[in-house]
C-alpha positions, 0 to 999 in steps of 0.5 A: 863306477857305481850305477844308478837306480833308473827304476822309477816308483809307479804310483798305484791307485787305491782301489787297486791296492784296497783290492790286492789287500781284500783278495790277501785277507780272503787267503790268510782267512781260508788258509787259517780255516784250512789250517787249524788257525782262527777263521772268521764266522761273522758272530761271537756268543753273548755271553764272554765267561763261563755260562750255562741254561735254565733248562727247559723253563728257559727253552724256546716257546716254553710256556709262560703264565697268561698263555704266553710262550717264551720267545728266546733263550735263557742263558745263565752266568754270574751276575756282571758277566761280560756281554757282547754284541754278536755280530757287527750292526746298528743299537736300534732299541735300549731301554727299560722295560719294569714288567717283563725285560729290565733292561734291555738292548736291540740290535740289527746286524749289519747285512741280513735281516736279524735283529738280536734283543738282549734282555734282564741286563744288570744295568743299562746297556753300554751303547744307546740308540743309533750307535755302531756295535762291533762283534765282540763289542762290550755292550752291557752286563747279565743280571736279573731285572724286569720279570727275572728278580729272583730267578736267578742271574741270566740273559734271555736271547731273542733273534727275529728275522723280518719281525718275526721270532726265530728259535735261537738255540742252533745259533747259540750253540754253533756260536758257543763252540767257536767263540 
């Protein structure tokens, strides 16, 4: 005689779920991390193809006619390359600037207090003003436009913390070795 199942499903709530899941995903990632797999970082580099720099023309706080000092980083790539938002954050800024940027894009990532400008895009971004971005995210192409016409294919970074521009070159490099 066959006995029947008198174990009964016990409805669990979500949040009691969506912790279990949280606390499995933390494990996967530190054991990932741990274990030669792909751990999280939090940013991905701008720039998905090959790429390189403008030397010390294109460095941070370099000096630029009028006074002025550069505010970014200048990374070169082919015309059309792939660029990508660097973190999770809201398109505060798009537009164009004829003088100095071309086209150009902002972002303020999601939880801290940067915002990342992308400047001299081939084209205008792929994202407008209000829109979500997610890392790794297509959000336009290097090109040359604004102040960049006939210097070569190439995207200046900016990173400003509270407003105020930060030398993005130790992120650019620590990006670049994990992306």
């Amino acid at each position: 005689m066959r006995r029947k199942n008198t174990r009964r499903f016990t409805p669990v709530g979500i949040g009691v779920v969506f912790a279990v899941l949280v606390l499995a995903a933390a494990a996967d990632a530190r054991i990932a991390g741990e274990n030669g797999g792909m751990p999280y970082y939090g940013h991905v580099f701008p720039i998905q193809a090959a790429h390189g720099t403008r030397g010390a023309v294109g460095e941070y706080h370099a000096g630029r006619n009028g006074g002025r000092i550069h505010e970014g980083f200048d990374i070169t790539a082919r015309c059309g390359a792939r660029l990508v938002a660097v973190r999770n954050g809201r398109v505060v800024r798009s537009g164009y600037d004829p003088v100095l940027y071309g086209n150009y894009l902002k972002i303020r990532g999601e939880g801290e207090r940067r915002v990342y400008f992308y400047a001299h895009l081939i084209r205008p971004a792929a994202v407008r003003r209000g829109r979500w971005v997610f890392e790794g995210q297509r959000v336009g192409a290097v090109g040359e436009t604004g102040n960049a016409v006939g210097t070569g294919c190439h995207l200046h970074f900016e990173v400003h913390r509270r407003g105020a521009p930060i030398d993005p070159t130790p992120l650019l490099r620590r990006w670049d070795r994990w992306s």
